[in-house]
C-alpha positions as CSV (number, residue, x, y, z in Angstrom):
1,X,7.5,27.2,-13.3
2,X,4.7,25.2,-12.8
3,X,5.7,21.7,-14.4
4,X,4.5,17.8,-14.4
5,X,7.3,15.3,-15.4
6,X,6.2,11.7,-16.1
7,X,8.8,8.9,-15.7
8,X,9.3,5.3,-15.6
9,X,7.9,3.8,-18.7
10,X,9.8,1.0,-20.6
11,X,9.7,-2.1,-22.9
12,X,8.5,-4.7,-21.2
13,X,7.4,-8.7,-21.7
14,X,3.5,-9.7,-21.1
15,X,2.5,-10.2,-17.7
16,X,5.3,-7.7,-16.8
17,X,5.0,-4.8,-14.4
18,X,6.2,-1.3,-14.1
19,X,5.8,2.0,-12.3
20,X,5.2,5.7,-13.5
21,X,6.1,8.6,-11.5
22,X,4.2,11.9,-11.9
23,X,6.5,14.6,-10.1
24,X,4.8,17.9,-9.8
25,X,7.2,20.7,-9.7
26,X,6.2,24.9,-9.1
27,X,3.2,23.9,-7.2
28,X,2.2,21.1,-4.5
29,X,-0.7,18.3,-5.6
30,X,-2.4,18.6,-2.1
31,X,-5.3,20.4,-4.0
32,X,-5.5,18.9,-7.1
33,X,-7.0,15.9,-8.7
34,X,-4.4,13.8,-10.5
35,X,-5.1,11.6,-13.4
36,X,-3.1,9.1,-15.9
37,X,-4.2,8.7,-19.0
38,X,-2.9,6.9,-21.9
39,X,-2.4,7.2,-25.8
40,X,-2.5,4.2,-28.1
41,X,-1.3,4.3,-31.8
42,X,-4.2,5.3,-33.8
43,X,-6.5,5.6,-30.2
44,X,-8.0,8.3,-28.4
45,X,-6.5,9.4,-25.4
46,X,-8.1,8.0,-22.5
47,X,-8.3,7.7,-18.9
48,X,-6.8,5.1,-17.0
49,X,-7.2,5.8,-13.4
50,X,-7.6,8.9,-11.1
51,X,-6.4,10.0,-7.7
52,X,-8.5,13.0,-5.8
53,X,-7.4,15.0,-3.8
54,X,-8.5,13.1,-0.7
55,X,-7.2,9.7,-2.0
56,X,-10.4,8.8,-3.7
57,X,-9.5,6.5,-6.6
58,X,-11.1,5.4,-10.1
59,X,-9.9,3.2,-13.0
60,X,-11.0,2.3,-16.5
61,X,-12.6,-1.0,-16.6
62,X,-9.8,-2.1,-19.1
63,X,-6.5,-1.9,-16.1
64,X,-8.9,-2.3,-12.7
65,X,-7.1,-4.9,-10.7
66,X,-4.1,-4.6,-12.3
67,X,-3.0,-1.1,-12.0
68,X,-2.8,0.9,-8.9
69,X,-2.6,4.7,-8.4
70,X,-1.1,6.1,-5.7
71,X,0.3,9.6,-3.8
72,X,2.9,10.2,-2.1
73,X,2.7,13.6,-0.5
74,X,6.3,14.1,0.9
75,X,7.4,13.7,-2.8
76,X,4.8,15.6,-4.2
77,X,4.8,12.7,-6.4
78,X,1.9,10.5,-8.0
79,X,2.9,7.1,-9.0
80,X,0.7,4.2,-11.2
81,X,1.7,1.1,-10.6
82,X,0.5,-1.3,-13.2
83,X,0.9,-5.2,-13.3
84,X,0.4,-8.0,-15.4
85,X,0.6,-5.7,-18.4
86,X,-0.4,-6.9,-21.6
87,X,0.4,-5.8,-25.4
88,X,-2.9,-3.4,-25.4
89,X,-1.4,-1.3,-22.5
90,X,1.0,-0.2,-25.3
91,X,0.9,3.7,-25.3
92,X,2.2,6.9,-24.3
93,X,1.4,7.9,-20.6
94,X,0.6,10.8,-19.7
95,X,-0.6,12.6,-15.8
96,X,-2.7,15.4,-15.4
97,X,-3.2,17.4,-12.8
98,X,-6.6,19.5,-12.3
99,X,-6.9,21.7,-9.6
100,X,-10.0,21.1,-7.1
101,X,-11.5,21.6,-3.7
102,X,-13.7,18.7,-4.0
103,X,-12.8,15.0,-3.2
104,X,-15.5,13.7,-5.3
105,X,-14.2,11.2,-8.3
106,X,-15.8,14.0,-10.7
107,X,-12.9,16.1,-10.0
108,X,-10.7,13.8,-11.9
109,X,-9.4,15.5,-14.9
110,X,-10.6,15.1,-18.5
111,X,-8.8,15.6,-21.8
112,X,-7.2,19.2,-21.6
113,X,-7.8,19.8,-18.8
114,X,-5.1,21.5,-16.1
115,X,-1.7,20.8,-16.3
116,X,0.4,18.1,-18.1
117,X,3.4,16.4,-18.6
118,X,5.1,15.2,-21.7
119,X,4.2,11.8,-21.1
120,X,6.3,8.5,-21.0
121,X,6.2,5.7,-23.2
122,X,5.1,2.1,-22.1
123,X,5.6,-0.9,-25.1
124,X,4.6,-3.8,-23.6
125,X,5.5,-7.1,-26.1
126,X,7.6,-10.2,-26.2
């Protein structure tokens, strides 16, 4: 069963930091593009940061510098690491996972695209 299970999110204080875990299950993410997105209340979903295939990376203009996303193949496990996170980080994240031969950034999944996980929550207040 092919299967993405998000982990690691949490209440947590402004300026605060945290890391997700994407574990891919039923399948390895050498070939696919991996992508975090997030869901505020009352928000689109949208697309916080990408890893391809090849390491290439992208972020939303909204986390760059402060989140970081990152493979680890031996785990078959993508991680986001996210730091000095502030009340508007607030969602539910989820991964995606879209499979690709190309390492181009445009390989990143969009919305709907591939597989996903149930997401994990993030709440980021004092």
């Amino acid at each position: 069963q092919l299967q993405l299970v998000e982990s690691g999110g949490d209440l947590v204080q402004p300026g605060g930091s945290l890391r997700l875990s994407c574990a891919a299950s039923g399948f390895t993410l050498d070939n696919y593009a991996v992508g975090w997105f997030r869901q505020a209340p009352g928000k689109e979903r949208e697309r916080v940061s990408c890893s391809t295939r090849t390491g290439l990376t992208n972020y939303a203009d909204s986390v760059k510098g402060r989140f970081t996303i990152s493979r680890d193949a031996a785990k078959n496990t993508v991680y986001l690491y996210m730091n000095s996170l502030q009340p508007e980080d607030t969602g539910h994240y989820f991964c995606a996972a879209r499979f690709t031969l190309s390492a181009r950034t445009t390989s990143c999944p969009r919305n709907g695209d591939g597989y996903w996980g149930q997401g994990t929550q993030v709440t980021v207040s004092s």
